[in-house]
N, C-alpha and C positions, 0 to 999 in steps of 0.2 A: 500611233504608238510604234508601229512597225517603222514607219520612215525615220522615226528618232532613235532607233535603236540602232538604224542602217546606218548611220551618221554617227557611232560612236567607233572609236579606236581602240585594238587593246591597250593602249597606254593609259585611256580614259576610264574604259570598264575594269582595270585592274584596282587603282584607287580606290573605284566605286565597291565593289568586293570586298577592298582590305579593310575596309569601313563598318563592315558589317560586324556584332559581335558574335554572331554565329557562324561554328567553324565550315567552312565548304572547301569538299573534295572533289575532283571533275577525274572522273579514270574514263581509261577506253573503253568499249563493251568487253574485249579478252580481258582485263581484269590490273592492266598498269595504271599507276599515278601518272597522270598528265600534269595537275597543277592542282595547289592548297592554297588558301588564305591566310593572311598571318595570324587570324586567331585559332588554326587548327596548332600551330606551332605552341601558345600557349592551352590551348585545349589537351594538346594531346603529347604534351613534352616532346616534339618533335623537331628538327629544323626541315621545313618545308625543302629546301635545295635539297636534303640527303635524301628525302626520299621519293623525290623526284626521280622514274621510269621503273619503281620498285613495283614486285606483283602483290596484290590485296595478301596473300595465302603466307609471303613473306613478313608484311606487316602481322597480318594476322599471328604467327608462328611465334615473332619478334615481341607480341603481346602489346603490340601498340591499339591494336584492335580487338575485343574481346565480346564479339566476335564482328568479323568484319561484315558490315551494311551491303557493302558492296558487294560481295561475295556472294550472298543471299539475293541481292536483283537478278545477278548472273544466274543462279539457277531454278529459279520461278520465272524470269520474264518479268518482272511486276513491282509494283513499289511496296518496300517494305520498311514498317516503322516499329524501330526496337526500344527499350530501356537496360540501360548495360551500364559499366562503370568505366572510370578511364584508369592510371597510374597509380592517381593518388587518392581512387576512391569515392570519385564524386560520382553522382547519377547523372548520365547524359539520356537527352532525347534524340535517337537518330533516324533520321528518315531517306530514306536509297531511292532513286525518282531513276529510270531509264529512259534516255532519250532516243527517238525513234527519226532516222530520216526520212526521206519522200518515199520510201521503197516499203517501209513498213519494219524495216532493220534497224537494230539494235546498234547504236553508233558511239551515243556516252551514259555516265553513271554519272548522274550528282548526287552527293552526300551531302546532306545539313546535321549540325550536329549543336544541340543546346544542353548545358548545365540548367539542370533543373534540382540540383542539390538541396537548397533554400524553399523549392517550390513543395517537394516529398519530406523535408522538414516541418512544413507550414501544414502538409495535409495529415501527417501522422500527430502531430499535435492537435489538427481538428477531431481526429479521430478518436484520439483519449478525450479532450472536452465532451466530445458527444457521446463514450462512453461512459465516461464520468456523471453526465446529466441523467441517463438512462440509469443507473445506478443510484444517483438522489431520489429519480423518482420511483425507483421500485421500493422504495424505504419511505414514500410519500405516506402522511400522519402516522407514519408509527415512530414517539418516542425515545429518542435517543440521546438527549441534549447530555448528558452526562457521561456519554461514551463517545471516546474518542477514537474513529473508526476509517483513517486514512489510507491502513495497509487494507492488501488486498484480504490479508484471513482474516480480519476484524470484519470486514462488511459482508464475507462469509459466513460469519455467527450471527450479527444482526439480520442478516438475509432468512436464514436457517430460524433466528430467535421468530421473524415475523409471522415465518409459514406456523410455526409453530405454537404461537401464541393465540389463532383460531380455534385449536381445536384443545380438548382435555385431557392427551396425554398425558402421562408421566414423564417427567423428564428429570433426568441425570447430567449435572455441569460437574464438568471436572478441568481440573486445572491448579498452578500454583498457587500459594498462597501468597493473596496480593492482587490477582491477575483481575478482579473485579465479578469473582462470579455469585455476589450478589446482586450485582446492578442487573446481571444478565436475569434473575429471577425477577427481578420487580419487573423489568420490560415485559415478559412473559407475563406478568400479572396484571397489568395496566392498558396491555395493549388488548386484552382478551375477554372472551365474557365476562370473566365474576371482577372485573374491574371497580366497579359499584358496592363491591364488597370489602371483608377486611382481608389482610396480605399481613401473614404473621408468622417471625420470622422466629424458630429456634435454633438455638448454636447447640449441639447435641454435646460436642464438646465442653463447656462451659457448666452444666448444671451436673451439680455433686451426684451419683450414680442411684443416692439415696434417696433422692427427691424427682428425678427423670422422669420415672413412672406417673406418679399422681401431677406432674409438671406437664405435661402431653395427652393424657387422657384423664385428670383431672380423680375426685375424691369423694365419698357421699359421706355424711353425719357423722363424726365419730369415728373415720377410719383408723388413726393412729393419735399418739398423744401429741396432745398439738397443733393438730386441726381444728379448723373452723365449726362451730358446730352447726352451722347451713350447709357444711359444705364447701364444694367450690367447682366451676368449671375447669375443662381441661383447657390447652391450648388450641385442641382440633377442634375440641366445639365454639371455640372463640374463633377462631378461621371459618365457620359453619357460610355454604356458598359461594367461599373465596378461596385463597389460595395459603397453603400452609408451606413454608421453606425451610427445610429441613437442613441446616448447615452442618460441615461435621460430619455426615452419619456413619462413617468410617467410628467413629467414635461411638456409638450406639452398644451399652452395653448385650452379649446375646443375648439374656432372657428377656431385654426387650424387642426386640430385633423379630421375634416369635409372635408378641403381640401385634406391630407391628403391620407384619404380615396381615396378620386377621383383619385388621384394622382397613388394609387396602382390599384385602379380597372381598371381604363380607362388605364391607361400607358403614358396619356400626359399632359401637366401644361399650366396654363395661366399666364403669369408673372404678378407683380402688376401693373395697371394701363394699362394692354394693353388686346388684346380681340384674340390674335392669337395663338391656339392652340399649342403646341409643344411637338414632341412624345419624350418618355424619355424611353431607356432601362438599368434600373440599379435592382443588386440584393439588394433587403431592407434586413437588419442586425440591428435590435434596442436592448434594454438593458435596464434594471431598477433593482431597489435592493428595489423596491415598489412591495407593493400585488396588481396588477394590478385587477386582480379577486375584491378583498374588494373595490378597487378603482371605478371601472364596479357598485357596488351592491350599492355605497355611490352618484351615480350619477357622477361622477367626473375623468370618464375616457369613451369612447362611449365603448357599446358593441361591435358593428361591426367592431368599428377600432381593438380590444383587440383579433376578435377573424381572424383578415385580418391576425394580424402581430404576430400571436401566432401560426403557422400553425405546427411548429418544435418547441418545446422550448430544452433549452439546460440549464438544469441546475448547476452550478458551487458551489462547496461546500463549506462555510467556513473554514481556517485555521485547528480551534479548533479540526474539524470533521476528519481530517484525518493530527494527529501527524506526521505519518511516510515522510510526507515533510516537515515538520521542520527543520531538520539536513538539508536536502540535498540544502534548499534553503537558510539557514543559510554560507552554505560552497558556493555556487555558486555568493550568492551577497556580501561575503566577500570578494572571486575571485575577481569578477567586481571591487568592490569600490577599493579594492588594485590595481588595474591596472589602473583605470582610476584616482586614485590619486596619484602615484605614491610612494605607499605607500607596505610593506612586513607585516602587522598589525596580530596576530593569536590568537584565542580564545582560556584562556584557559579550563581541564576539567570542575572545578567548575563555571566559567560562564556560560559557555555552556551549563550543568545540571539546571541552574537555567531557560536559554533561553528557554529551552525543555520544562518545566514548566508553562511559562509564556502562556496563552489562546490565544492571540494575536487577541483580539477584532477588532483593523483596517486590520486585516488579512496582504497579502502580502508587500499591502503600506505601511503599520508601520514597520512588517518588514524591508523593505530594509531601511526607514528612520533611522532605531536606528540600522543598522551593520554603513552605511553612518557616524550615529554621534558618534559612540562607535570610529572609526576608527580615525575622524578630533581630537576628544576630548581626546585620549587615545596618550601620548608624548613616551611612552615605549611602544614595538615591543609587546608583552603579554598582551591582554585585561585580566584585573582581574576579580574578582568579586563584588570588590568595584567599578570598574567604571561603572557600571551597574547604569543607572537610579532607583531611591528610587521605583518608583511605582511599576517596572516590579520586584523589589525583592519582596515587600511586597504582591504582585499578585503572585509571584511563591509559596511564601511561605505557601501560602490560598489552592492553589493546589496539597495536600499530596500525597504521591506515591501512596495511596493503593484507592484513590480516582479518578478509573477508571472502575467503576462499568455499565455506559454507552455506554464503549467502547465494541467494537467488541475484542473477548479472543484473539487472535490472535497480536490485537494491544494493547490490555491493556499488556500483556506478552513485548513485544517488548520496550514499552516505559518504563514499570518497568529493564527493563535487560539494557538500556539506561542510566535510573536516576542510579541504582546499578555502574554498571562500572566505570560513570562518578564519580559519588561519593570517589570508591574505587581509582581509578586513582588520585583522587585531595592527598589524603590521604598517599597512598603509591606509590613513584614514581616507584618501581622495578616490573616487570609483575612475577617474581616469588613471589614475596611478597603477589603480588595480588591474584595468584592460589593460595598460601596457605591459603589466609583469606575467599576467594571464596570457595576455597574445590574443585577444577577444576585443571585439567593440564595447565601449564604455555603454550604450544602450543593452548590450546584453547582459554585462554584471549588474546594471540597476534590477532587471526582469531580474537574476537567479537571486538575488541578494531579496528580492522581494517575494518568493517563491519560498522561500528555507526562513523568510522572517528573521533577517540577519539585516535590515534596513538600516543605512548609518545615517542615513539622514539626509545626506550627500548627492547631489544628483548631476555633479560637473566632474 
């Protein structure tokens, strides 16, 4: 190997060099450019001739080097391998190698230097899949098909709902109305001991003030005109080993609010009109989309009831707060309502862009309401974007793309790469057409167009 190396020329070894796609710098041991390769020129926006007999500390200063390879062999003696970025932002590999002559003296620096941009792209994406994975399976058998739980505080409540479903606290869901914090009670009920049991659900608000009472703790023989004259069970003793869901309870008039109380401290109930104690074991699950706390301070909720049935609270986020379930609940209740109407109905990109848009104030419930009426109301297989109710357009259109200053980067980035695509897709039907106007490889808008479920079909 040596004798073929003695037998090469610099005219020969220079080619052989410029050849290489990794950038190589050759300095003195004091610290001057001797000579670059032509890929440091495109690596490092430089032209190789200017800076040719420049010192490392100049480059360096010049910020052509941040920070200089060579400059660190120089003062360890020893080879040093960094990750740093160059000009325009990319991740380089650099490794600083000193060469040593016959004497044991420090004679040159070589510098290799590799873009590994695509490579820390590939591994950060490994990273979230195998975050991702680890998060499927901490939610492994528990329950969730009907929640859709893409953002990161969505699979913080399911995470929270599972520890929690173990054990027989009380617990307190709170949230908008809409936001699903029913579903979040059944999980707790299904995933949990009294699963085997009944799960019964009352809306506190809903039953007239005059009937609440004998409605939830039920009635004996005779108690008022127009009862039964067996009787009747309550609600709780219909829940009796299960779980009872107390929807509303913001709404709880106080003099029951009192009973109540006794109800969860003691463990047993007196029906109306009768005087016979009856023991009652059910898990309590209530719910408001009231500031129970303001409600507590205004007179108009009891302390001690707020803080019996606040013991866990379980907070459920609105819509607005976490976009990145938009699309996927968008797509899953278009599923449903197509299946259960018998219907093939598909969004298309520019509605969809504008749906993504839309704040969705009634959160889930409105939601699934306007896929339901887009679907009954839309006679052609393609929802457009005129068939979009007037208000959700003129609400999308209030919410500009660049009008995610609130959001977490992460998701403000995501939903702007959303509205773009969808945009582009409405616009250009060809995914090549689209890389060009992107400035991206046509393999990469296939991947994002198939990531955001914006698929046209198209794959040239």
């Amino acid at each position: 190997m040596e004798k073929f190396l003695d037998t090469l020329s610099a005219s020969e070894l220079i080619p052989i060099l410029n050849s290489i796609n990794d950038a190589i710098f050759i300095d003195s041991s004091d610290g001057y450019s001797l000579w670059c390769n032509e890929a440091c020129g495109e690596l490092y926006k430089v032209n190789p001739d200017d800076i040719s007999g420049m010192h490392v500390s100049e480059l360096e200063e010049g910020g052509v080097f941040t920070p200089s390879v060579a400059k660190l062999v120089m003062e360890k003696g020893e080879e040093v391998t960094i990750i740093h970025e160059n000009k325009d932002g990319k991740q380089l590999l650099s490794t600083g190698t000193p060469i040593f002559d016959h004497t044991g003296k420090m004679s040159k620096i070589v510098t290799t230097s590799r873009d590994i941009t695509e490579l820390t792209s590939l591994q950060n994406q490994l990273e979230s899949v195998q975050k991702t994975l680890k998060q499927i399976e901490s939610l492994e058998n528990f329950s969730s098909s009907h929640i859709v739980a893409s953002s990161r505080s969505m699979r913080n409540v399911l995470q929270l709902a599972k520890r929690l479903a173990s054990v027989d606290s009380t617990v307190l869901i709170t949230g908008e109305s809409g936001v699903g914090k029913g579903l979040i009670a059944k999980l707790l009920h299904e995933n949990g001991t009294r699963k085997d049991y009944p799960f019964v659900t009352v809306n506190c608000g809903a039953i007239p003030e005059s009937l609440i009472e004998s409605e939830l703790f039920g009635y004996e023989r005779g108690a008022f005109t127009g009862s039964r004259e067996e009787g009747k069970k309550g609600l709780f003793e219909a829940a009796q080993n299960g779980t009872i869901f107390l929807d509303e309870i913001a709404d709880l008039p106080l003099n029951l609010q009192v009973k109540l109380l006794q109800v969860i401290q003691e463990r047993e109930l007196t029906r109306v009109g009768g005087v016979k104690r009856i023991p009652i074991d059910v898990r309590i699950v209530s719910a408001t989309n009231k500031e129970l706390l303001q409600l507590v301070r205004n007179n108009k909720f009891r302390e001690d009831l707020y803080y019996r049935l606040n013991v866990v609270p379980i907070n459920v986020p609105p819509l607005r707060e976490r976009p990145e379930d938009i699309l996927p609940l968008l797509q899953a209740n278009l599923s449903q309502y197509n299946k259960k109407l018998n219907e093939n109905k598909k969004l298309e990109p520019a509605a969809l862009s504008v749906l993504l848009r839309y704040p969705w104030p009634g959160n889930i419930r409105e939601l699934q309401n306007i896929v339901e009426r887009l679907i009954l109301t839309t006679k052609d297989e393609i929802i457009t974007e005129d068939k979009l109710p007037t208000f959700i357009k003129n609400s999308a259109q209030a919410q500009p793309l660049d009008n995610t200053q609130t959001l977490p980067l992460s998701t403000a980035l995501q939903r702007a790469e959303k509205e773009i695509l969808a945009r582009t897709l409405a616009e250009y039907k060809s995914t090549r057409a689209m890389a060009k106007v992107l400035q991206v490889s046509q393999p990469t808008v296939v991947r994002k167009l198939h990531k955001y479920g914006l698929s046209s079909g198209d794959t040239k």
